[in-house]
SELODO-799241 format. One record per atom (N, C-alpha, C): residue in one letter; x, y, z. Coordinates in steps of 0.2 Angstrom, whole numbers, plus 5000, padded with zeros to 4 digits. Atoms other than C-alpha are relative to their C-alpha. Example, Ala and Ser with C-alpha at 12.3 -4.5 7.8 and 13.67 -1.06 7.14 Angstrom:
2
A500449945000;A506249785039;A500450065000;S499649944999;S506849955036;S499650055003;
END
This chain:
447
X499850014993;X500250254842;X499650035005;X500349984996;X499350274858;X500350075004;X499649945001;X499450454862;X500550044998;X499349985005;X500550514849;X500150095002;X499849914998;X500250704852;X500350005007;X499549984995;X500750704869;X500649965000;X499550055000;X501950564868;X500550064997;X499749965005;X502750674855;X500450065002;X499749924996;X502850864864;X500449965008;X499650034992;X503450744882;X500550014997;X499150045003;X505050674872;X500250074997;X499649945002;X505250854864;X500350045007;X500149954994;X505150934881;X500649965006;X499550064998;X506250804889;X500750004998;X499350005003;X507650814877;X500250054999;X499649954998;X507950994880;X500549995004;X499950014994;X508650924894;X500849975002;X499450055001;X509950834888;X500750055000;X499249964996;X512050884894;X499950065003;X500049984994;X511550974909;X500549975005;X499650054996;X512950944921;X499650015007;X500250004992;X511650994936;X499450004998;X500749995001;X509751004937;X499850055006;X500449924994;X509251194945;X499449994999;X500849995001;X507651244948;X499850044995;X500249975005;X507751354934;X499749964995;X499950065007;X507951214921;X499249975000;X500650054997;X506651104930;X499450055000;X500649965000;X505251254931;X500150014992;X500149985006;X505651274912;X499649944998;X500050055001;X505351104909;X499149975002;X500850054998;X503751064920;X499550084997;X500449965005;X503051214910;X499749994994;X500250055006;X503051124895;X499649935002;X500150064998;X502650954903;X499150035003;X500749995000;X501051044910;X499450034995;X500649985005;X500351134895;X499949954995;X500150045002;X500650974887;X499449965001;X500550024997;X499450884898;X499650035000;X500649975000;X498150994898;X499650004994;X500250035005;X498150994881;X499549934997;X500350065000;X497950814882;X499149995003;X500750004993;X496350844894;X500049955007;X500050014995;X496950804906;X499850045009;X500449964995;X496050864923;X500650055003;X499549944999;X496951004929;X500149995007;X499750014993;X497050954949;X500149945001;X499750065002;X497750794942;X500950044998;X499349975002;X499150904933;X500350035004;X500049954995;X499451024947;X500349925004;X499950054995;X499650854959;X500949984997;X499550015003;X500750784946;X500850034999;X499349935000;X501950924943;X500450005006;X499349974994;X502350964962;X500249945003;X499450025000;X502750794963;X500549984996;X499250005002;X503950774949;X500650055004;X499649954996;X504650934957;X500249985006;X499750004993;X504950894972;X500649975000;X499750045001;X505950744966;X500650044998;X499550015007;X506850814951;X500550075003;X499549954999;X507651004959;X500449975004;X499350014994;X509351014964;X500449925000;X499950094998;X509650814962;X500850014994;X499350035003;X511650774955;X499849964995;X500150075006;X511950684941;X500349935002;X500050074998;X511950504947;X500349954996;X499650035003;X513150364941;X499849974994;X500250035004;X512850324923;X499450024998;X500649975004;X511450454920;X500350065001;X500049925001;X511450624912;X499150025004;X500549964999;X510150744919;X499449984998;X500649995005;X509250724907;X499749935000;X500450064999;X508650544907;X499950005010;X500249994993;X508750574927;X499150004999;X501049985000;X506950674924;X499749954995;X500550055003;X506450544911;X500049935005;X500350054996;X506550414925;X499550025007;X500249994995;X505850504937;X499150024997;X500750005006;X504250564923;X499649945000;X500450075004;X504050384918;X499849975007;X500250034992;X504150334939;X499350045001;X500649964998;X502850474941;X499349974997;X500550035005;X501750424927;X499549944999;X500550054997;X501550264931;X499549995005;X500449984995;X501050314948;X499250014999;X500749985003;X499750394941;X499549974998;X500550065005;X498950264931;X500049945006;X500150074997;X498850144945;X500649965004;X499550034999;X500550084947;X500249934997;X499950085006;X500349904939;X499249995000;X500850035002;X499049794932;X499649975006;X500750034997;X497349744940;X499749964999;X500150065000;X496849594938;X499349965000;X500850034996;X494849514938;X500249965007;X500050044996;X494549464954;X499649944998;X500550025003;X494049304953;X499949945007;X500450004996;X492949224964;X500349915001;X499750075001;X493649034973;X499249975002;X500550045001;X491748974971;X499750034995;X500449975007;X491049014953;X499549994998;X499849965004;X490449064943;X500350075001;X499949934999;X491349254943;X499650024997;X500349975004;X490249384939;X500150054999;X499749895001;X490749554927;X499450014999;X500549975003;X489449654925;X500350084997;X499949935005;X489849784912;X499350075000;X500449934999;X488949974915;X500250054994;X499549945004;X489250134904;X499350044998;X500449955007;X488350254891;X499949974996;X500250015007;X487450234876;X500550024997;X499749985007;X488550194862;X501050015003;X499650014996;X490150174873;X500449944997;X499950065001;X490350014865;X500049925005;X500050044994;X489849904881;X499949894996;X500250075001;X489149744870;X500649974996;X499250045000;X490849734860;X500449985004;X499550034995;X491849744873;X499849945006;X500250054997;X490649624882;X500449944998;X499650085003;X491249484869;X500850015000;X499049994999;X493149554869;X500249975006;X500150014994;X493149514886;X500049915002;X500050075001;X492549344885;X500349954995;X499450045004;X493649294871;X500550015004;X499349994996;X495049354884;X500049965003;X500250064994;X494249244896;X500249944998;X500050075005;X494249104882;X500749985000;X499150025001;X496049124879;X500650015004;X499650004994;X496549134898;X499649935003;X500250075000;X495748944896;X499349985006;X500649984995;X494049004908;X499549964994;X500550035004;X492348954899;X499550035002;X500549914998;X491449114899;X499249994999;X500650005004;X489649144897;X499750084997;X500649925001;X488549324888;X499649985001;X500749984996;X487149394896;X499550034995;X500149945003;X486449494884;X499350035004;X500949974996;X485049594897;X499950074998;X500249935001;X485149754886;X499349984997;X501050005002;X482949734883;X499650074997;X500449975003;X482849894877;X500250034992;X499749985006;X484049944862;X499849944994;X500350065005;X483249864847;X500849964997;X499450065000;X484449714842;X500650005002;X499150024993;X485649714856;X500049945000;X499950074997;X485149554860;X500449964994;X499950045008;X485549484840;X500850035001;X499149984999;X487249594841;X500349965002;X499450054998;X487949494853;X500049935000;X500350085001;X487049314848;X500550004993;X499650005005;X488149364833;X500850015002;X499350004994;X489749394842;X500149945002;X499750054999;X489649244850;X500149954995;X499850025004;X489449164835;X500649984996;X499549985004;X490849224827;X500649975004;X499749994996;X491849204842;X500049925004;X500250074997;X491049024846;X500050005009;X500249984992;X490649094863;X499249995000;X500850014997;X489049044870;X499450055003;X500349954999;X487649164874;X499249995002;X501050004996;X486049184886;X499550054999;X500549965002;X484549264880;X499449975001;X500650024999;X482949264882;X499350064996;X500449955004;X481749354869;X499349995003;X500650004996;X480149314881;X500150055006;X499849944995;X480949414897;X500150064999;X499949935000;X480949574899;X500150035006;X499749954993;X481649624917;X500649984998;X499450024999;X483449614915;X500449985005;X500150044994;X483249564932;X500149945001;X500450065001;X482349414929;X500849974996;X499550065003;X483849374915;X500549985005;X499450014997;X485249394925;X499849945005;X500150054996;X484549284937;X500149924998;X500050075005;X484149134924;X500549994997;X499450035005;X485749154916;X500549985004;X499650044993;X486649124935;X499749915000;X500450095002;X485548964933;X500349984997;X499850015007;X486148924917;X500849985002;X499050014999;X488148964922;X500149935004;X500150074995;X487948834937;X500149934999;X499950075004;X487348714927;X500449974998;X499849995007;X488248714912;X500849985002;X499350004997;X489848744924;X500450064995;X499549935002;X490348934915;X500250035005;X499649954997;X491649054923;X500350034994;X500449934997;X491449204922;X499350004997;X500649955002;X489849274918;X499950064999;X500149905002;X489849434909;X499550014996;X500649955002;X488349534907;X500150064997;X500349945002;X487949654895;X499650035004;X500749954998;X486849804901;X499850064997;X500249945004;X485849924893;X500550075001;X499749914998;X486750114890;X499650055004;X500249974996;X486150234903;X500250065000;X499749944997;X486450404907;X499950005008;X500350024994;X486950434924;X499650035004;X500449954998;X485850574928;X499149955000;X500750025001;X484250444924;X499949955005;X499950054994;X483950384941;X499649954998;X500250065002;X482650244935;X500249954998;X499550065004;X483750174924;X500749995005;X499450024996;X485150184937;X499749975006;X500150044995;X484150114951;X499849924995;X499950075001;X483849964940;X500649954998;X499450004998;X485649964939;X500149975007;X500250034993;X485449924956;X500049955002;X500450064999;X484349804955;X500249935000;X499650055002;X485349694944;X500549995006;X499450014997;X486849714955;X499849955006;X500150054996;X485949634970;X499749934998;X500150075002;X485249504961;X500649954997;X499450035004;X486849454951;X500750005007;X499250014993;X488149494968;X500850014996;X499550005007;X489349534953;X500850025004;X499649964997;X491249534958;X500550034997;X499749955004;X491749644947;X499350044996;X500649955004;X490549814940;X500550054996;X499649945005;X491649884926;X499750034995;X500349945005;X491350044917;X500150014994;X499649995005;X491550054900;X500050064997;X500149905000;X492150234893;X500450004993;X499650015007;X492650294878;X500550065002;X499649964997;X494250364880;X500050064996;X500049955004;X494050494865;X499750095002;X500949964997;X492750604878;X500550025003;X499349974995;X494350654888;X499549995007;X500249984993;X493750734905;X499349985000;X500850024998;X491850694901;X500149935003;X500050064995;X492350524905;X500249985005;X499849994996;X493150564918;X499350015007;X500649964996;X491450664927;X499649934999;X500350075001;X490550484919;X500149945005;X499850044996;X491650384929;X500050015007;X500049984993;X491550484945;X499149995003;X500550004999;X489650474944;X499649945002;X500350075001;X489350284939;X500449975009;X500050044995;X490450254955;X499750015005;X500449984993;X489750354967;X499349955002;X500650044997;X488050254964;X500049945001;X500050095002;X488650064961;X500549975003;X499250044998;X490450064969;X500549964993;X499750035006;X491250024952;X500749975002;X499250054997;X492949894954;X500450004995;X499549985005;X493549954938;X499950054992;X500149935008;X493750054921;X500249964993;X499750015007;X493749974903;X500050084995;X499749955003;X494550114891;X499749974993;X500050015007;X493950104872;X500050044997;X499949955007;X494450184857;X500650015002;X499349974998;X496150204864;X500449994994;X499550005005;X497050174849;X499950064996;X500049935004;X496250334841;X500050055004;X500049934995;X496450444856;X500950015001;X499549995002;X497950534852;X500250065007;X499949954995;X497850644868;X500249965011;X499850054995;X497750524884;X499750015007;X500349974993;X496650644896;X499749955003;X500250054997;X495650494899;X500349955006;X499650064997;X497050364905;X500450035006;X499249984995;X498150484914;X499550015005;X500549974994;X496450554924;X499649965006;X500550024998;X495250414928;X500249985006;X499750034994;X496450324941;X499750055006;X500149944995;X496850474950;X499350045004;X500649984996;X495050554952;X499449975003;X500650054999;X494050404954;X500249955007;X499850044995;X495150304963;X499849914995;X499950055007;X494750144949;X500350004998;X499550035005;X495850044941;X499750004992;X500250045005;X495950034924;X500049934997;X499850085002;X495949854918;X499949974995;X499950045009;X495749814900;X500050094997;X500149945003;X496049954887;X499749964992;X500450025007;X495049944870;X500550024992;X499449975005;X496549954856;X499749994991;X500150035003;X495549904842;X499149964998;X500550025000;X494149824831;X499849924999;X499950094997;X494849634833;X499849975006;X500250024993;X494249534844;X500149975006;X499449994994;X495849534852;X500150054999;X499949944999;X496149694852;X499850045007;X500349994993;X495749714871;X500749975004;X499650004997;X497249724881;X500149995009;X500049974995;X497649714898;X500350065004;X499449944997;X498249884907;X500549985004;X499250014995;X500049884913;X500150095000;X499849935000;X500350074918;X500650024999;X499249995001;X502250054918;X500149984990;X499850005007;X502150004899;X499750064995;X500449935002;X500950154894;X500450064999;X499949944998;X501950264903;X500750014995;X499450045002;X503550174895;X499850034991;X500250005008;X502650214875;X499950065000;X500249925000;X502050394881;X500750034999;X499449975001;X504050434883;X500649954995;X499550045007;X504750334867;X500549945003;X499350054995;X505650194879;X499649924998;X500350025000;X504450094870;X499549915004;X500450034995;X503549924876;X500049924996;X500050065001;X504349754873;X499849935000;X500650064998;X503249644884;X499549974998;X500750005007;X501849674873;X500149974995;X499950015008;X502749634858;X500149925000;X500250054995;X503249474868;X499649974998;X500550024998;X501649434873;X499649964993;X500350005008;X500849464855;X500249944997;X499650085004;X502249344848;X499549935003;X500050104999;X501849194860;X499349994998;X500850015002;X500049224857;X499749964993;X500550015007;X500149184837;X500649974998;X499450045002;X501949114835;X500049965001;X499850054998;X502548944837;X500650005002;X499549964995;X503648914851;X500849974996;X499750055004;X504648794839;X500550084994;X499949955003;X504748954827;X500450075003;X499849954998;X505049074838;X500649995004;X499350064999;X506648974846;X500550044994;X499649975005;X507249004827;X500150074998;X499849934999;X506849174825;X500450035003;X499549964992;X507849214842;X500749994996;X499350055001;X509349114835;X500450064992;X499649945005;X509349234817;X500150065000;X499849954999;X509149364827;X500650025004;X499449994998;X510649344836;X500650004994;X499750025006;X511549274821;X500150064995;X500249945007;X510849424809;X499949974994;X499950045006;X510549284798;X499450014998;X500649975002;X508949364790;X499949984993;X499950025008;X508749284772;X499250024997;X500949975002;X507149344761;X499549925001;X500550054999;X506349164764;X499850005006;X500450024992;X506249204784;X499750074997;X500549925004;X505549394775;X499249974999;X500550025001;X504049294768;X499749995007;X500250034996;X503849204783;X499550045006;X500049924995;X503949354795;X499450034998;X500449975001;X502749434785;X499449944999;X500750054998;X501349284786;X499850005008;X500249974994;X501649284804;X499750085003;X500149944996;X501549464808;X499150024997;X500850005002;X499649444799;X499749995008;X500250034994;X499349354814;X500050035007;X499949974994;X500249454828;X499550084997;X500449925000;X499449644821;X500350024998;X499849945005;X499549774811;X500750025001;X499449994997;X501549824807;X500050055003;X499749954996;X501549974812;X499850035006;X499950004992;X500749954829;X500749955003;X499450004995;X502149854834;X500650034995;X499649965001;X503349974825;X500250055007;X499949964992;X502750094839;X500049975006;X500050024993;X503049974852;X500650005001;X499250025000;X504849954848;X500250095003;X499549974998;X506150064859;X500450064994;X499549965005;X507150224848;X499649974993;X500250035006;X505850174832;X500250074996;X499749955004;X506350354825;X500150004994;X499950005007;X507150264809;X499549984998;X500650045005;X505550174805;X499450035001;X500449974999;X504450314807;X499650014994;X500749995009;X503950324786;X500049955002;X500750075002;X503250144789;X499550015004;X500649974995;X501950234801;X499449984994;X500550015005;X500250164792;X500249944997;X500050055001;X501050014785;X499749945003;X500450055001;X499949864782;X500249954996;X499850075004;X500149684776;X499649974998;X500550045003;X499049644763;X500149934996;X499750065002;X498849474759;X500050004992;X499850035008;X498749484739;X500850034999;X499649985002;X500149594740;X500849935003;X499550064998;X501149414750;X499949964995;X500350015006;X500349344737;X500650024995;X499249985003;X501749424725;X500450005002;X499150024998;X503149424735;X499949945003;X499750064998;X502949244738;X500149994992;X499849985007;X503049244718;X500649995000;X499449955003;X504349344716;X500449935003;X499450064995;X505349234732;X500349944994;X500250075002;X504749064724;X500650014992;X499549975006;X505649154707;X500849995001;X499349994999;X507249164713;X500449935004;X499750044999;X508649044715;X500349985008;X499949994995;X509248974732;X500650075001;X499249985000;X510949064730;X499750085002;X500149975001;X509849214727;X499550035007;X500449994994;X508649204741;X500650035007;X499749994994;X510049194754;X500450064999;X499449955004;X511249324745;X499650034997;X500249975002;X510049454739;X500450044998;X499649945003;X511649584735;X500049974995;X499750005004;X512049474721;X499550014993;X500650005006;X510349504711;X500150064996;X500149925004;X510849624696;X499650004997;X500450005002;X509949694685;X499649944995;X500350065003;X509849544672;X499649945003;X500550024996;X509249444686;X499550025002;X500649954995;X507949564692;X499449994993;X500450005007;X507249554673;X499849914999;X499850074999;X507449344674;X499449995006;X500350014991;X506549334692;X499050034997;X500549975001;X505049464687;X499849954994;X500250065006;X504749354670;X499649945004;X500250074994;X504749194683;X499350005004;X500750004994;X503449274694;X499350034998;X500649965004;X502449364681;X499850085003;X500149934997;X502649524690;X500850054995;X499749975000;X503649684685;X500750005001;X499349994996;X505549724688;X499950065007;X500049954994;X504949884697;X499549975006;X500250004995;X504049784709;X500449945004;X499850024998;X505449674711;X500650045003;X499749944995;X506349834714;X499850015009;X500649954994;X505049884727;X500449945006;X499950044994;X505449704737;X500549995004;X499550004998;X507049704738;X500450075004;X499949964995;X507049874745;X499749985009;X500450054993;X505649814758;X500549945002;X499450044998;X506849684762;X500450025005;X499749995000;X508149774763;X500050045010;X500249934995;X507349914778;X499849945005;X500350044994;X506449734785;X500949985004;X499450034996;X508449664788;X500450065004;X499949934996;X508849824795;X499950015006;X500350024994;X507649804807;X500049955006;X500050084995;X507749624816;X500950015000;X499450014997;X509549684816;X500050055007;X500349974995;X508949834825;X499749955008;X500050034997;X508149724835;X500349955005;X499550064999;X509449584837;X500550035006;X499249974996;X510749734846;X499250015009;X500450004995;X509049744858;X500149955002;X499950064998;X509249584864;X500549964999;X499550014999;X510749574864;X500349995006;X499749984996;X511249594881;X500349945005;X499550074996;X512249474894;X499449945000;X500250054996;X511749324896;X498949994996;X500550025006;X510249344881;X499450035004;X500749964997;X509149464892;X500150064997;X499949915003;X508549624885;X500250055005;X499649954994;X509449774893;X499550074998;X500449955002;X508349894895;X500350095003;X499749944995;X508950084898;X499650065000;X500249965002;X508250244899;X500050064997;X499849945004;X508550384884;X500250035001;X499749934998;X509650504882;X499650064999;X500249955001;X508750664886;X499750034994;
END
């Protein structure tokens, strides 16, 4: 989960909070106590946390309990109101320009990951129906240029190089030719890693930027560097005017100093975070959903999203229908698990689900295909009667079935236990979506 350590101590720190019939400043200074050694932990800048604090504070002293909340979630909506704040308020969007082609120019560090995220970038573009082009003008990192001539590859994304040039001036120029022609939108340039202390390599930074008129100059940071990236991002803007911040390695940054800081001291949005090494794994920032997964209220939209991305609409129609129903039979088990290949790893969307507490031992679980491989076996084994009605499988049938599929009884034990914990879940689920009128009813936890 993205930032799991703080997320963790918030929600502990938070749920002291809970059957308060009043909020003193007592309470309240005990609380933003914890909430600030929290964050600092995290690395987060400390006249960011200082800022943060005095205004939860101001909000949260003194304040009655209001109709239909304890105390205690009172200050977890006021945290989560703050928090977003903080990150931005909502998402930010490429600008994009009503005479094309748009042009990103990607900046950063060595080793940052700028040429990945280059092509992640342009596969977003691909699959928000745009017709991207790469730049590759990094001329000095031996096989930069081949990195990402193989990325598009992979990615069936088009790519502008030129192994004769050597100004990345020069290229940038010839690949604005190029885009024109051809008729691509966006143009996203790679650029060499720099430090920003090396003024030669940042004035030709420069350079490019007046040649290319780029609108959009985002910085890409590893988010894993906390506060360094923070000092990184406050540098690159000062000399370039940066128009925003890609975040990578955020799915191994378990602290969050990066996210919660960069808004705030930069004044940059952040606009894509880096959750992974698919080449969908490039998100767009929503500060309200962050802030939403930082305090356990998890982050539906996403899971949404995900779906319509890999699902069919036809599929997911009936999925809705047996989640209402609780009509879960181990043939929609297979199925679910073929798809959820496709939407990501289970147990990130475990942690995106609201109250996941109970499904906390599947943290780390993975879908591997040989092991669908077996349990479509095992299914394919079993009689209708039994597929839909798995309580009726005793042991004789359990020995019956394993024979059928060439596998074990203990690992038709194993199934039917996984089963068991998946129909548990899509019931879970189901009471989520449950609400009038077949909207999700979203509240915020008790304390």
């Amino acid at each position: 989960m993205l930032f799991s350590s703080l997320a963790e101590k918030l929600q502990n720190t938070l749920r002291k909070l809970k059957g308060k019939g009043k909020l003193t400043e007592s309470d309240v200074n005990e609380a933003l106590r914890e909430i600030r050694l929290a964050l600092l932990e995290a690395d987060v800048n400390f006249k960011v946390v200082k800022d943060f604090l005095a205004r939860v504070k101001e909000r949260a002293v003194g304040q009655e309990v209001q109709q239909s909340l304890t105390p205690g979630q009172q200050v977890v909506k006021i945290v989560y109101e703050e928090l977003t704040a903080l990150m931005g308020g909502g998402e930010t969007k490429i600008k994009w320009t009503g005479h094309p082609p748009t042009v990103i120019m990607l900046v950063g560090l060595q080793g940052a990951g700028k040429t990945t995220t280059a092509a992640k970038v342009a596969y977003y573009c691909q699959k928000q129906g745009r017709r991207p082009l790469l730049v590759a003008a990094d001329v000095y990192r031996p096989a930069a240029i081949r990195q990402l001539q193989v990325l598009g590859e992979q990615l069936k994304l088009p790519v502008f190089s030129s192994e004769q040039e050597k100004s990345p001036v020069r290229i940038v120029r010839l690949a604005l030719e190029e885009a024109s022609r051809l008729g691509h939108d966006p143009v996203i340039v790679d650029t060499a890693g720099r430090l920003h202390i090396n003024e030669e390599m940042m004035a030709e930074l420069g350079a490019m930027k007046e040649a290319a008129r780029p609108h959009e100059i985002l910085l890409v940071l590893d988010a894993m560097t906390g506060q360094d990236a923070v000092r990184v991002a406050e540098a690159f803007h000062r000399q370039l005017g940066l128009t925003g911040v890609i975040l990578t390695k955020l799915d191994g940054d378990t602290r969050g100093g990066a996210a919660l800081s960069v808004r705030a001291v930069t004044g940059c949005p952040i606009k894509f975070i880096g959750v992974g090494e698919r080449p969908d794994a490039l998100e767009a920032f929503h500060p309200d959903r962050i802030a939403s997964r930082i305090l356990g209220m998890g982050d539906v939209l996403t899971i949404i999203e995900k779906a319509q991305a890999a699902i069919d609409r036809d599929e997911a129609l009936e999925f809705q229908r047996k989640l209402r129903q609780q009509d879960f039979t181990l043939e929609d088990f297979l199925r679910q698990l073929k798809q959820v290949q496709k939407v990501g790893p289970l147990d990130e969307l475990l942690g995106l689900l609201p109250g996941t507490g109970p499904w906390k031992h599947l943290k780390g679980l993975q879908v591997d295909p040989k092991e669908i491989v077996h349990i479509e076996a095992i299914i394919q084994s079993m009689t209708p009667e039994e597929r839909r009605n798995p309580g009726i499988i005793n042991a004789s049938r359990r020995r019956r079935i394993a024979a059928g599929s060439g596998t074990t009884v203990q690992e038709v034990n194993r199934l039917l236990r996984q089963f068991d914990e998946a129909r548990r879940l899509m019931q879970h689920l189901g009471d989520l979506a449950g609400g009038k009128k077949g909207k999700v009813k979203v509240k915020f936890p008790p304390g």
